[in-house]
PQR file of N, CA, C, O and H, with PARSE charges and radii, in Angstrom:
ATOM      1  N   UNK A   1       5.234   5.370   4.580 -0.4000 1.5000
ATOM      2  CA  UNK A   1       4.863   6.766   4.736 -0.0000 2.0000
ATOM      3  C   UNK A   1       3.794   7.094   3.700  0.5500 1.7000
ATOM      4  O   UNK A   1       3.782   6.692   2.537 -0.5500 1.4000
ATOM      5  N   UNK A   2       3.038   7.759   4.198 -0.4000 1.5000
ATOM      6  CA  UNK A   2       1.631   7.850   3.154 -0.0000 2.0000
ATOM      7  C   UNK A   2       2.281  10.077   2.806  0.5500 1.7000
ATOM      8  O   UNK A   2       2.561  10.905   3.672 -0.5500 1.4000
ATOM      9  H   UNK A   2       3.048   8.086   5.143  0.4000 1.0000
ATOM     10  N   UNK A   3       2.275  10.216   1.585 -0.4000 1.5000
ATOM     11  CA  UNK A   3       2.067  11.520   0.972 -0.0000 2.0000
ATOM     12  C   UNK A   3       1.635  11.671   0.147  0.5500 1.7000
ATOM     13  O   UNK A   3       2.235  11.676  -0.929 -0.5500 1.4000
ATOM     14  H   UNK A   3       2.047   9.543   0.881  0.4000 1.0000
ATOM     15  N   UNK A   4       0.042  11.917   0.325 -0.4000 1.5000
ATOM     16  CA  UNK A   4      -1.418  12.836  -0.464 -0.0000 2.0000
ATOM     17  C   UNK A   4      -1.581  14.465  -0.322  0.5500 1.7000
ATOM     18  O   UNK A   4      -1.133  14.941   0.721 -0.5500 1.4000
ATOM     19  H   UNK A   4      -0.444  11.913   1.198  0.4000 1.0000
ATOM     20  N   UNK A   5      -2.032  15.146  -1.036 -0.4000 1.5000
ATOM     21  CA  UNK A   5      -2.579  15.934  -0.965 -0.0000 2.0000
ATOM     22  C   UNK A   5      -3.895  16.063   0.057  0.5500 1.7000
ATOM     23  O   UNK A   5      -4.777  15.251   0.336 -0.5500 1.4000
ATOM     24  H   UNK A   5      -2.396  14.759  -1.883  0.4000 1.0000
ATOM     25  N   UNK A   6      -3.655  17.396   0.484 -0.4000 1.5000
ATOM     26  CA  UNK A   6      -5.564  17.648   1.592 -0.0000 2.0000
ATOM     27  C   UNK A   6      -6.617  17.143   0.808  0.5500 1.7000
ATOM     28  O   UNK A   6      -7.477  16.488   1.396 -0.5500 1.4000
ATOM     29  H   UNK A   6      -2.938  18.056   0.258  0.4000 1.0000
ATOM     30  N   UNK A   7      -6.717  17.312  -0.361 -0.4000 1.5000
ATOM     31  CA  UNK A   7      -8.204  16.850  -0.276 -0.0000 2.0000
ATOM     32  C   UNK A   7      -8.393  15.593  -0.711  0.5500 1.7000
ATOM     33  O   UNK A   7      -9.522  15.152  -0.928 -0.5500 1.4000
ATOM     34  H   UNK A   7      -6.018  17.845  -0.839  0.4000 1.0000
ATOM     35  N   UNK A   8      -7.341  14.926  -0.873 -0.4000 1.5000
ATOM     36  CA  UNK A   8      -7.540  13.550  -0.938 -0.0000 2.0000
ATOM     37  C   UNK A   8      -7.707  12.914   0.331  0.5500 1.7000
ATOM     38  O   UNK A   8      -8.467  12.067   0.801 -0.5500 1.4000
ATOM     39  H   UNK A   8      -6.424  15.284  -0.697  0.4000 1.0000
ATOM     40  N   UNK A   9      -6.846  13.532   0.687 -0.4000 1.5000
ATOM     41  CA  UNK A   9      -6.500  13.088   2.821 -0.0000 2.0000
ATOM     42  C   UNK A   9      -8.406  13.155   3.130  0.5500 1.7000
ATOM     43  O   UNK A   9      -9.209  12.222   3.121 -0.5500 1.4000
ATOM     44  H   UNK A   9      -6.229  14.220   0.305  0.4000 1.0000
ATOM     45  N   UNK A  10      -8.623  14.548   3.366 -0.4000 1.5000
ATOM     46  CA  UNK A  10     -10.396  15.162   3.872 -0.0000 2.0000
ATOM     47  C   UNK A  10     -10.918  13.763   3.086  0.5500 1.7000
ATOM     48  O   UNK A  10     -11.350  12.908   3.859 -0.5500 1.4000
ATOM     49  H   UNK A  10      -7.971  15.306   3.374  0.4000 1.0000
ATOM     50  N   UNK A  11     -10.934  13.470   1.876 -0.4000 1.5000
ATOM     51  CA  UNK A  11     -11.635  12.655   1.129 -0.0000 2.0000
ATOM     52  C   UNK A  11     -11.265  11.011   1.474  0.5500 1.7000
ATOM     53  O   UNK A  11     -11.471  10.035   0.753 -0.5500 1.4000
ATOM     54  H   UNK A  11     -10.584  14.165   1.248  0.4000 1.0000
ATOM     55  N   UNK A  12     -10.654  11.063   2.815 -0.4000 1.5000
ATOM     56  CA  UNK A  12     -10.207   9.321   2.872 -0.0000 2.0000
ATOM     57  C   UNK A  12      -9.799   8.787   1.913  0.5500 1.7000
ATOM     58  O   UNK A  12     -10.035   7.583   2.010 -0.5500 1.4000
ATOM     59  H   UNK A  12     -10.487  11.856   3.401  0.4000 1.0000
ATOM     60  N   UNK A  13      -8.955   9.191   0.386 -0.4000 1.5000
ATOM     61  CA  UNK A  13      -9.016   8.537  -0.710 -0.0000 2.0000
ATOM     62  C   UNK A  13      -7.495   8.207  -0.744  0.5500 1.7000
ATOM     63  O   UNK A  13      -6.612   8.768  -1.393 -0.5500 1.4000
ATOM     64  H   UNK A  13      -8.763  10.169   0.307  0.4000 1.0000
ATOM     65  N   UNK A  14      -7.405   7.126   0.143 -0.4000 1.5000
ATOM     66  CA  UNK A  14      -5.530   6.485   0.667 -0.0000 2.0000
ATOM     67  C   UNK A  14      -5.944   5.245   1.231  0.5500 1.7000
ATOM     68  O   UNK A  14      -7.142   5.062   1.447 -0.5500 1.4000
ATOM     69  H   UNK A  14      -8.122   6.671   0.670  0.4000 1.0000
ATOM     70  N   UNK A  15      -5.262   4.540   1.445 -0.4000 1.5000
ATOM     71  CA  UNK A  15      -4.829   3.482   2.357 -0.0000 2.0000
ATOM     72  C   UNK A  15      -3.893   3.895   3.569  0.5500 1.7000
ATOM     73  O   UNK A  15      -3.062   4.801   3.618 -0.5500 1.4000
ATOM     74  H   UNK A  15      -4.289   4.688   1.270  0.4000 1.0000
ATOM     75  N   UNK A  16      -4.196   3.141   4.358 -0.4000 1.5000
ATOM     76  CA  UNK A  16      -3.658   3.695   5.757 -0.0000 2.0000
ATOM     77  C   UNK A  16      -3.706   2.123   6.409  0.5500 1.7000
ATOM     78  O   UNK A  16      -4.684   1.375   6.410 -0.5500 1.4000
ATOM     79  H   UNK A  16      -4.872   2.404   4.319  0.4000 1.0000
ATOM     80  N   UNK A  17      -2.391   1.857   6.946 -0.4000 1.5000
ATOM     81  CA  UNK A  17      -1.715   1.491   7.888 -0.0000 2.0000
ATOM     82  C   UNK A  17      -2.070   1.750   9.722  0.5500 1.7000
ATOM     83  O   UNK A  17      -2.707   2.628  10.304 -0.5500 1.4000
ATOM     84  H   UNK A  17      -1.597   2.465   6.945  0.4000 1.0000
ATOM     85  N   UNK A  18      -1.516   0.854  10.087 -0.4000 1.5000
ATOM     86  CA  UNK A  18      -2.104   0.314  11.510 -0.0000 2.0000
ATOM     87  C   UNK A  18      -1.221   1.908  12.532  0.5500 1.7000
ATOM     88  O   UNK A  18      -1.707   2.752  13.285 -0.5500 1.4000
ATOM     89  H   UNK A  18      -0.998   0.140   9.615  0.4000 1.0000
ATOM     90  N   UNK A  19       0.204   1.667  12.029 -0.4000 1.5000
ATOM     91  CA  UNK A  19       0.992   2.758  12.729 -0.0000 2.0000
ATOM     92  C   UNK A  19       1.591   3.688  11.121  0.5500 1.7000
ATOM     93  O   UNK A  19       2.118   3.071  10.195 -0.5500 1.4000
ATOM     94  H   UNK A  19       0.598   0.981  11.417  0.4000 1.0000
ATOM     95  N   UNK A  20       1.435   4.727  11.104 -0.4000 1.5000
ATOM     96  CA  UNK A  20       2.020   5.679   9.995 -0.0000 2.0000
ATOM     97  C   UNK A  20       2.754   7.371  10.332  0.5500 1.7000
ATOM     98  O   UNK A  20       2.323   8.254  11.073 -0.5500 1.4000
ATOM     99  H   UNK A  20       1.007   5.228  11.856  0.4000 1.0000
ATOM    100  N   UNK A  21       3.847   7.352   9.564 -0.4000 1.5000
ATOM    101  CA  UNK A  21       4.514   8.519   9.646 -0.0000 2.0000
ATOM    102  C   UNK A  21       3.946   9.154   8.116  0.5500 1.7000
ATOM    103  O   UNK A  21       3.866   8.592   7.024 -0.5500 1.4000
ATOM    104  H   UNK A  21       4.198   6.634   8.962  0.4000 1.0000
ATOM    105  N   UNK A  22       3.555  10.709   8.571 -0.4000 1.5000
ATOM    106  CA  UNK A  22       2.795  11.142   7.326 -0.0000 2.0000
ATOM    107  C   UNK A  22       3.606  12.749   7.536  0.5500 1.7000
ATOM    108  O   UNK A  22       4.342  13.229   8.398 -0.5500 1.4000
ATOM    109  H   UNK A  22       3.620  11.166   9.458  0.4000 1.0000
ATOM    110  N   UNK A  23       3.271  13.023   6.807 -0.4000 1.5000
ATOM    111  CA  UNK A  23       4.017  14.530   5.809 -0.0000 2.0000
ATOM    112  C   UNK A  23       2.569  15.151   5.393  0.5500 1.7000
ATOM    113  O   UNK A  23       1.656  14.466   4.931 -0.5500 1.4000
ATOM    114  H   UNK A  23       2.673  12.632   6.107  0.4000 1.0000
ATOM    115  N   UNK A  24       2.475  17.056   5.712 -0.4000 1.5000
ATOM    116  CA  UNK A  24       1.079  17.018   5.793 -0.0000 2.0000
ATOM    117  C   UNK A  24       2.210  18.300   4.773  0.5500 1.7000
ATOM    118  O   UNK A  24       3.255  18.525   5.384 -0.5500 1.4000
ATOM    119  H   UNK A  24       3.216  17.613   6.087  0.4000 1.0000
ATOM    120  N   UNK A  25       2.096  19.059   3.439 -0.4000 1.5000
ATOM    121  CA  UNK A  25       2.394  19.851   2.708 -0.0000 2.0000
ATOM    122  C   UNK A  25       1.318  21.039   2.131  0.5500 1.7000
ATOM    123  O   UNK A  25       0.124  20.848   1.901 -0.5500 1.4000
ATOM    124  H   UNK A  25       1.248  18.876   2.942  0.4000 1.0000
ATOM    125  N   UNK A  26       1.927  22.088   1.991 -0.4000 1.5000
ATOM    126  CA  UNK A  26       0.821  22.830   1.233 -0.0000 2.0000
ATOM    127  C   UNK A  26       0.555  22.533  -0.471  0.5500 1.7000
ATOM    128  O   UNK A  26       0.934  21.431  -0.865 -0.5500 1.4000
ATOM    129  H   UNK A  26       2.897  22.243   2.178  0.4000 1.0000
ATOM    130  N   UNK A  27       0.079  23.235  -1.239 -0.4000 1.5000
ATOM    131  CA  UNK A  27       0.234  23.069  -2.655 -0.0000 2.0000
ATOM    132  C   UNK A  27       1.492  23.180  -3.262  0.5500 1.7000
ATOM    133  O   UNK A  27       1.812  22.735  -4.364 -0.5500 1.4000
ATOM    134  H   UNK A  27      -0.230  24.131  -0.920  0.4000 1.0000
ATOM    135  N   UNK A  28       2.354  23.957  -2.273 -0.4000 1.5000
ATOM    136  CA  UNK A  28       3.620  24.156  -2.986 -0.0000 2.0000
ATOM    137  C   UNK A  28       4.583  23.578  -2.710  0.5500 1.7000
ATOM    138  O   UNK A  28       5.741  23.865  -3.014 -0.5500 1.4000
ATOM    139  H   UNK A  28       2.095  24.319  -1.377  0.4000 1.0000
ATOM    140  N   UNK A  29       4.143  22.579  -2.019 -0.4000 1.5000
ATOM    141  CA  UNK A  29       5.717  21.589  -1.451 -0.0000 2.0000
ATOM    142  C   UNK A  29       6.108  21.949   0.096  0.5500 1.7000
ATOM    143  O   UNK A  29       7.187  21.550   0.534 -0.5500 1.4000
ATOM    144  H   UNK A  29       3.202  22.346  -1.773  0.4000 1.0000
ATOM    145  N   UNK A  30       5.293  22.645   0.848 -0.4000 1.5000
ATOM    146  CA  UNK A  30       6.433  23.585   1.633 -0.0000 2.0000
ATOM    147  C   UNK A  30       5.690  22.702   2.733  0.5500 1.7000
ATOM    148  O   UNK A  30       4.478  22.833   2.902 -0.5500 1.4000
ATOM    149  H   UNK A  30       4.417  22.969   0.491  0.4000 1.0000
ATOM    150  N   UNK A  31       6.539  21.687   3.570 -0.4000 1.5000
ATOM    151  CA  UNK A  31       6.114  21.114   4.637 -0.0000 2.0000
ATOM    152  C   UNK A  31       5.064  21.710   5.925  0.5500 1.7000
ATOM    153  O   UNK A  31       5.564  22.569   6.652 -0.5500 1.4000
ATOM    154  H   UNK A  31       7.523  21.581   3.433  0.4000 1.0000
ATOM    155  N   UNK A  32       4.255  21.461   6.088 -0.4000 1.5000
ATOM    156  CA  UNK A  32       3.379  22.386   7.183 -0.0000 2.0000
ATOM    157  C   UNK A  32       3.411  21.363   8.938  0.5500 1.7000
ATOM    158  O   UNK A  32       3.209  21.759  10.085 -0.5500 1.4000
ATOM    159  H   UNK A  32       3.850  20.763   5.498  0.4000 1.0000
ATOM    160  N   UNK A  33       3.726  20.097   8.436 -0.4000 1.5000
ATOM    161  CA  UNK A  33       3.249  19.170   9.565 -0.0000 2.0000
ATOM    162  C   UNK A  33       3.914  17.875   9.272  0.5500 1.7000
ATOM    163  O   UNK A  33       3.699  17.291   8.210 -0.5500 1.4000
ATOM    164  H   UNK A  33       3.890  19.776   7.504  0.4000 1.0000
ATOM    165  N   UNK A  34       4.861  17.323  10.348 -0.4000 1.5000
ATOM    166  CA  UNK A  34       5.572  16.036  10.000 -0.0000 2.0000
ATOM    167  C   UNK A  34       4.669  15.248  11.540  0.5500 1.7000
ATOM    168  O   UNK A  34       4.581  15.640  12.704 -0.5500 1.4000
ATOM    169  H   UNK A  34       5.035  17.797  11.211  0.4000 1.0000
ATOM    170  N   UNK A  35       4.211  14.214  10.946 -0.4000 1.5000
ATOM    171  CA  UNK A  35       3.363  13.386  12.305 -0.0000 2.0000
ATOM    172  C   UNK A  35       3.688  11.937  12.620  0.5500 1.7000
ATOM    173  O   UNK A  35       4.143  11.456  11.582 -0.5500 1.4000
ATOM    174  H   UNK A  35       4.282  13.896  10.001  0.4000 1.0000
ATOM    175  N   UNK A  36       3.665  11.129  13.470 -0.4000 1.5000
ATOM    176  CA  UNK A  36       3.107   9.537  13.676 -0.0000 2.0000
ATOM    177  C   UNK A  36       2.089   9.435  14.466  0.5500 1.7000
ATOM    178  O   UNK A  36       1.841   9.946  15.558 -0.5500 1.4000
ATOM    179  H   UNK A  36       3.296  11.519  14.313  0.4000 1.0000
ATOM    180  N   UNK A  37       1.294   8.430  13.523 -0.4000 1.5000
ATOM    181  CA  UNK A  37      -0.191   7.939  14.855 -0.0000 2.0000
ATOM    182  C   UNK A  37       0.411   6.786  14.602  0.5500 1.7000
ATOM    183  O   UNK A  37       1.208   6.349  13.773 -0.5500 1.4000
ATOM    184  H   UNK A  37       1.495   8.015  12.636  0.4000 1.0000
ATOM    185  N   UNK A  38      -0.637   6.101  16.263 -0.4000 1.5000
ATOM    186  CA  UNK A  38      -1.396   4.917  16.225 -0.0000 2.0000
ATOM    187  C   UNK A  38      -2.533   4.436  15.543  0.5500 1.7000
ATOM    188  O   UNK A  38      -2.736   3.444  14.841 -0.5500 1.4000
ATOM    189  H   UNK A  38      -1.285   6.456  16.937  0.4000 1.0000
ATOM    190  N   UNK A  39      -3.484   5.740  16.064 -0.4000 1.5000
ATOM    191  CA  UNK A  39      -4.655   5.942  15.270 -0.0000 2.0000
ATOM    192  C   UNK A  39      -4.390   6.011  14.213  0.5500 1.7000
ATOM    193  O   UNK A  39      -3.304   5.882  13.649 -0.5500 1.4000
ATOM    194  H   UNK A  39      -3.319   6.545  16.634  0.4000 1.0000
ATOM    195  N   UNK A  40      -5.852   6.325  13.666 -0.4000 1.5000
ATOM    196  CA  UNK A  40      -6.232   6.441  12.398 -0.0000 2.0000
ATOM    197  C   UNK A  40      -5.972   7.943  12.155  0.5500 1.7000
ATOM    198  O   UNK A  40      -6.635   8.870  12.622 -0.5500 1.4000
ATOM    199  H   UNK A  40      -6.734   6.429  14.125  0.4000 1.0000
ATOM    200  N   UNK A  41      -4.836   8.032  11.300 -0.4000 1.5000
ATOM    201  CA  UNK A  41      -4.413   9.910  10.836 -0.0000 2.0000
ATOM    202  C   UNK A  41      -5.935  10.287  10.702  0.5500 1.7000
ATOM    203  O   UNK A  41      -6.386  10.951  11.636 -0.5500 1.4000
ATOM    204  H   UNK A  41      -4.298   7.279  10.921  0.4000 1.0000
ATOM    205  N   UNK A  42      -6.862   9.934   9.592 -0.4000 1.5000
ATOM    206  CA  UNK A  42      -7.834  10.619   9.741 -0.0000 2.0000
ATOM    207  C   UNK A  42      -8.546  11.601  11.046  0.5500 1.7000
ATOM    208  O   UNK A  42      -8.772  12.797  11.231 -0.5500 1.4000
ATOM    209  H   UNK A  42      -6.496   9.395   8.834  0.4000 1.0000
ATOM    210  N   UNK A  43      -8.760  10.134  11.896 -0.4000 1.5000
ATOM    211  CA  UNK A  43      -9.580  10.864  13.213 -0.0000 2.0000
ATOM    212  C   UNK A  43      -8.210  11.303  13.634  0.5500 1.7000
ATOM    213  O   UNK A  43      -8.516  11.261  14.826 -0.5500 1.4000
ATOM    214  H   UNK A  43      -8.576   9.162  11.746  0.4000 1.0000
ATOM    215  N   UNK A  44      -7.101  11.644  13.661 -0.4000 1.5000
ATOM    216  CA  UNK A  44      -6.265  12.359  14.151 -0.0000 2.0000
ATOM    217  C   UNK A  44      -6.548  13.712  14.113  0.5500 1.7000
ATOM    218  O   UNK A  44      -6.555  14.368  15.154 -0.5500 1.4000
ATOM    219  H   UNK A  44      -6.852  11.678  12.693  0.4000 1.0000
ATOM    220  N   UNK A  45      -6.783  14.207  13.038 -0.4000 1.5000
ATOM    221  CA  UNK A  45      -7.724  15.723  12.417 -0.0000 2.0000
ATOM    222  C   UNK A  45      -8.722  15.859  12.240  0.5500 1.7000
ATOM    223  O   UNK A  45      -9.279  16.955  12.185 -0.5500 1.4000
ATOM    224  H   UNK A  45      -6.777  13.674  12.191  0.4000 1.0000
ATOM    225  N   UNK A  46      -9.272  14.713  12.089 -0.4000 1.5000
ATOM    226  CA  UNK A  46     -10.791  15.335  11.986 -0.0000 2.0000
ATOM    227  C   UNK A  46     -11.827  14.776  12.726  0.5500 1.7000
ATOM    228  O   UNK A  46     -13.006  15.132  12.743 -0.5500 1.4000
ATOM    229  H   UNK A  46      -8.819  13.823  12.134  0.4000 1.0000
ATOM    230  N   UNK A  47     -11.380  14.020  13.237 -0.4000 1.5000
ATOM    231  CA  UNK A  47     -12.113  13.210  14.683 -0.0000 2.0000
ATOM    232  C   UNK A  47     -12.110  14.176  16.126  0.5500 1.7000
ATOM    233  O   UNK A  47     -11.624  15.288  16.333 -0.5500 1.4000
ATOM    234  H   UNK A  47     -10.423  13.730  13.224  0.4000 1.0000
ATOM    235  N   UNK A  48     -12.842  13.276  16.980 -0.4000 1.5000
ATOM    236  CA  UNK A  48     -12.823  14.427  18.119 -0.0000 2.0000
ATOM    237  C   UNK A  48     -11.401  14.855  18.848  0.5500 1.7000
ATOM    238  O   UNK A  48     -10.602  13.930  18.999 -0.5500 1.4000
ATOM    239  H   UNK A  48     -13.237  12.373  16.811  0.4000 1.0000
ATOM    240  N   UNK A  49     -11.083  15.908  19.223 -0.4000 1.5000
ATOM    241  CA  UNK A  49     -10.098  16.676  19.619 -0.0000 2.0000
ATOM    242  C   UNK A  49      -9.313  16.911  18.548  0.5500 1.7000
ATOM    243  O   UNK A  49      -8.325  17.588  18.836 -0.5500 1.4000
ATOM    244  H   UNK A  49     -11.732  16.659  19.101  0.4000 1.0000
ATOM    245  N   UNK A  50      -9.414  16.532  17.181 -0.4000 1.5000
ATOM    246  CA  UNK A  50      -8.072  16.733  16.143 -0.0000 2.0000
ATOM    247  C   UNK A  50      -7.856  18.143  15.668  0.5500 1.7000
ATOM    248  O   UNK A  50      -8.084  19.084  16.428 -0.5500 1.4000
ATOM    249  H   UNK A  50     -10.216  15.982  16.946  0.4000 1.0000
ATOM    250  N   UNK A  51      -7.520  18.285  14.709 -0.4000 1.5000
ATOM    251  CA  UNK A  51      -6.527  19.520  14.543 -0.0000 2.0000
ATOM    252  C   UNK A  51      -7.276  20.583  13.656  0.5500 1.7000
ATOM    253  O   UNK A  51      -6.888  21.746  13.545 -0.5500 1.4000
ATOM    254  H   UNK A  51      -7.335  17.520  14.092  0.4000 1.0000
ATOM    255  N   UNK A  52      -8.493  20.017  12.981 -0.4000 1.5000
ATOM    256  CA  UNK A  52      -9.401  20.547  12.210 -0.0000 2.0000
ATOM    257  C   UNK A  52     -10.729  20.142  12.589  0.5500 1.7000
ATOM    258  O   UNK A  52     -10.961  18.935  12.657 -0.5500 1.4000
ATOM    259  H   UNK A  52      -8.808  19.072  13.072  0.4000 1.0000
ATOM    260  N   UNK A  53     -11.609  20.955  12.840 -0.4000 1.5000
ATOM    261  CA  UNK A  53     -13.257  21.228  12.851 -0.0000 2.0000
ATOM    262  C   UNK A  53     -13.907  21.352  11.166  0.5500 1.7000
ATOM    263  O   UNK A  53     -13.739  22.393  10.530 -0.5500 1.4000
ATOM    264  H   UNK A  53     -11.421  21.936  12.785  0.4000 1.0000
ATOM    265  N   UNK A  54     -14.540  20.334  10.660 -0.4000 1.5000
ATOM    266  CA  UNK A  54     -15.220  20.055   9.519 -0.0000 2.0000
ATOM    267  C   UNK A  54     -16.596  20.509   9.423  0.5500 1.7000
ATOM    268  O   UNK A  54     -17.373  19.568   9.266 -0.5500 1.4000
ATOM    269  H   UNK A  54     -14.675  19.488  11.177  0.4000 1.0000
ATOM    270  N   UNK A  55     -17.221  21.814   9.473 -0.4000 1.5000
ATOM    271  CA  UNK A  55     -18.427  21.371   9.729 -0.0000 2.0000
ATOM    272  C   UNK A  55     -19.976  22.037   8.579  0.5500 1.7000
ATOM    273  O   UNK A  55     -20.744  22.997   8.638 -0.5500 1.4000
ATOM    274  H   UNK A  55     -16.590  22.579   9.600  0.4000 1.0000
ATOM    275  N   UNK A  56     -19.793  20.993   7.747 -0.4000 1.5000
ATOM    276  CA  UNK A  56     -20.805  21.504   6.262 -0.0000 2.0000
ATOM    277  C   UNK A  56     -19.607  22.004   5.400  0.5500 1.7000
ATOM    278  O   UNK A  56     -19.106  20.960   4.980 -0.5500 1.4000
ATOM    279  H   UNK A  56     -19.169  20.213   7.699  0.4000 1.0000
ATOM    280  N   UNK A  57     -19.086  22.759   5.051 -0.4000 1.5000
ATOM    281  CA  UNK A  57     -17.895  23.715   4.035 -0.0000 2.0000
ATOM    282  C   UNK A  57     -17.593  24.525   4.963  0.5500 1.7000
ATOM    283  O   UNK A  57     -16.994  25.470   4.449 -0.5500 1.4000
ATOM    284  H   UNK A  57     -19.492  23.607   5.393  0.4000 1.0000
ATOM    285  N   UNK A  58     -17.707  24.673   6.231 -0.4000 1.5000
ATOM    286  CA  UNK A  58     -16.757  25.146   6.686 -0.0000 2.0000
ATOM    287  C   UNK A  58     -15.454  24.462   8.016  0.5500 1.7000
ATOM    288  O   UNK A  58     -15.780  23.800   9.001 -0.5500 1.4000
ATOM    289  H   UNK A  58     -18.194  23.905   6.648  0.4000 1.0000
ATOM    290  N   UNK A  59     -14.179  24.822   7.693 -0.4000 1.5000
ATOM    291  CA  UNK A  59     -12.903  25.000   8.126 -0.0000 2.0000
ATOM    292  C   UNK A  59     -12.755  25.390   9.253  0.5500 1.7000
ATOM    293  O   UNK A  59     -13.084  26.566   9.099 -0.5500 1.4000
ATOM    294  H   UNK A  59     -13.914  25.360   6.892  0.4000 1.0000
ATOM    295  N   UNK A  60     -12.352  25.230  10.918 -0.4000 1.5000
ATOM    296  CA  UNK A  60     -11.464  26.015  11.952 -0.0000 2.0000
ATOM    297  C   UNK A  60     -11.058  25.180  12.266  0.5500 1.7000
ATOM    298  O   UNK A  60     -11.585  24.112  12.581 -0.5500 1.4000
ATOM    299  H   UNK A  60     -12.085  24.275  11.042  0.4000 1.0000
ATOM    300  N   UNK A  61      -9.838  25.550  12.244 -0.4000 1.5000
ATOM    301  CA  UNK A  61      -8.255  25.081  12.833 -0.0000 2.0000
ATOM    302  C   UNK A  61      -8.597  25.294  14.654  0.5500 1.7000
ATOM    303  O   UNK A  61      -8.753  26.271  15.386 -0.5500 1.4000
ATOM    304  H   UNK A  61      -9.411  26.417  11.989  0.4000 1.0000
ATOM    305  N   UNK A  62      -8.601  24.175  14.796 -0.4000 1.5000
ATOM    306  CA  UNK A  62      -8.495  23.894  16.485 -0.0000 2.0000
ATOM    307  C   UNK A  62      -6.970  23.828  17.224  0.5500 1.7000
ATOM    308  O   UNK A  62      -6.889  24.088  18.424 -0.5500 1.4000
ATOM    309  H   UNK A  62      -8.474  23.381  14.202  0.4000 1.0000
ATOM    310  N   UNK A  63      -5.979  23.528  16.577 -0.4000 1.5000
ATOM    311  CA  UNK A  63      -4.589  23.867  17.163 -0.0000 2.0000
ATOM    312  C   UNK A  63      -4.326  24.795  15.916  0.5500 1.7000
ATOM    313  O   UNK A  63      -5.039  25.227  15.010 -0.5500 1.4000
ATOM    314  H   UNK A  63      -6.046  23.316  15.602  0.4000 1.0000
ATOM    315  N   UNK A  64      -2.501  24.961  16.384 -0.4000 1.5000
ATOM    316  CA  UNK A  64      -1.992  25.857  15.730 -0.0000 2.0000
ATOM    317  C   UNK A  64      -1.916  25.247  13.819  0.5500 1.7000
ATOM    318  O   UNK A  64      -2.363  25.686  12.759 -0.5500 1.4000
ATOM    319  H   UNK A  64      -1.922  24.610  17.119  0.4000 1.0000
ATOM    320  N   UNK A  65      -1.133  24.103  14.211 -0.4000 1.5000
ATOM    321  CA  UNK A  65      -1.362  23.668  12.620 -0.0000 2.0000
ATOM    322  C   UNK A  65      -2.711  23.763  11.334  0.5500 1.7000
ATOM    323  O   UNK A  65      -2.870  24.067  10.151 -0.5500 1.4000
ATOM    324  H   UNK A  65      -0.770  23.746  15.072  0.4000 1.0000
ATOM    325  N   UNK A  66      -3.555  23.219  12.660 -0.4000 1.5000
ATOM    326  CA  UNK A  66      -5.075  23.054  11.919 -0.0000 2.0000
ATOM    327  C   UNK A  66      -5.342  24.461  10.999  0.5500 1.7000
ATOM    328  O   UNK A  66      -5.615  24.618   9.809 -0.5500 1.4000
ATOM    329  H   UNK A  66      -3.426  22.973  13.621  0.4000 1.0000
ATOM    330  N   UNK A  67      -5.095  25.568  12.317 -0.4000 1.5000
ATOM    331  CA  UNK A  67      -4.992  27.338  11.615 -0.0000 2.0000
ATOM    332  C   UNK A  67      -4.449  27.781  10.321  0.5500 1.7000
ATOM    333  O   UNK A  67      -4.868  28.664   9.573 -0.5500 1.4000
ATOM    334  H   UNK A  67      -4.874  25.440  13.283  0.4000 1.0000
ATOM    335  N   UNK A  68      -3.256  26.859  10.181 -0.4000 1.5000
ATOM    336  CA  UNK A  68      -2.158  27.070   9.261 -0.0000 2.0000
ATOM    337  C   UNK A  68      -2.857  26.330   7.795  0.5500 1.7000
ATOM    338  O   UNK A  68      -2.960  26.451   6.574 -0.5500 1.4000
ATOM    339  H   UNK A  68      -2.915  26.141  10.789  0.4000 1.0000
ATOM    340  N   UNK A  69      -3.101  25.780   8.570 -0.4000 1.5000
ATOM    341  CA  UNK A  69      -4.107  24.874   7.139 -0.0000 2.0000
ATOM    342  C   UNK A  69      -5.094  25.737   6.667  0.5500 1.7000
ATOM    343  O   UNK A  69      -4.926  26.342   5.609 -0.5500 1.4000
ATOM    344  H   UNK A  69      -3.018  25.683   9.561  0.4000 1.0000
ATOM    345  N   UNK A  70      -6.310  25.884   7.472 -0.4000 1.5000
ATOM    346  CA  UNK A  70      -6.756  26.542   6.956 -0.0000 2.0000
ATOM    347  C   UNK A  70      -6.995  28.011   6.336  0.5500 1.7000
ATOM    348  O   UNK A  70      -7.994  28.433   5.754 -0.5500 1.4000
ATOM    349  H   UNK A  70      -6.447  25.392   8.331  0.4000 1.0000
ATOM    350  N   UNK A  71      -5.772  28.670   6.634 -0.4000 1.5000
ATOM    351  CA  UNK A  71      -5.322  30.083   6.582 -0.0000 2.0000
ATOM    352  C   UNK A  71      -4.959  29.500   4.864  0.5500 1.7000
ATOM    353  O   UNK A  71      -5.449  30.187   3.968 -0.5500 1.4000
ATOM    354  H   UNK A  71      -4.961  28.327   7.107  0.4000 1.0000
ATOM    355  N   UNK A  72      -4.401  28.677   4.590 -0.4000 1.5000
ATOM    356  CA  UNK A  72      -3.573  28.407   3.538 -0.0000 2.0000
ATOM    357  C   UNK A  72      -4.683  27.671   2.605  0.5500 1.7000
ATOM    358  O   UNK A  72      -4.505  27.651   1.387 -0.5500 1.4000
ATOM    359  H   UNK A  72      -4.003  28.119   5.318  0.4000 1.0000
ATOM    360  N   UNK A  73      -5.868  27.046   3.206 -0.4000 1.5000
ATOM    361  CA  UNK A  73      -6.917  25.946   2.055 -0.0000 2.0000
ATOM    362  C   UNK A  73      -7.228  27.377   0.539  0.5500 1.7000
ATOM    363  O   UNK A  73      -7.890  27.087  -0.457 -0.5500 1.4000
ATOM    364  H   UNK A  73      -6.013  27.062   4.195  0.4000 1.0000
TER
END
């Protein structure tokens, strides 16, 4: 199980596994998102269709979680 912080996650700065169960938290501990890919978690969110839109410094949450995230960055 991989548990980083967002901006390490945004920052690719992990190792990642072929199949992974990940834990996505706010600053305060408070679980926001329990997941498994195949893929690559990255492009899970930030690849096409994922859960967050990256684009220059700015943030939109494309599902509900993505929102939650960024309501909370």
């Amino acid at each position: 199980m991989i548990e980083i912080d967002f901006e390490r996650f945004h920052n690719q700065d992990y190792m990642e596994e072929e199949y992974e169960l990940y834990v996505m938290k706010n600053g305060l501990g408070d679980v926001l998102y329990v997941g498994i890919s195949k893929q690559s978690i990255w492009d899970r969110w930030f690849g096409w269709n994922g859960h967050i839109l990256w684009l220059d410094h700015v943030i939109e949450g494309s599902s509900l979680v993505g929102q939650k995230i960024r309501l909370y960055w």
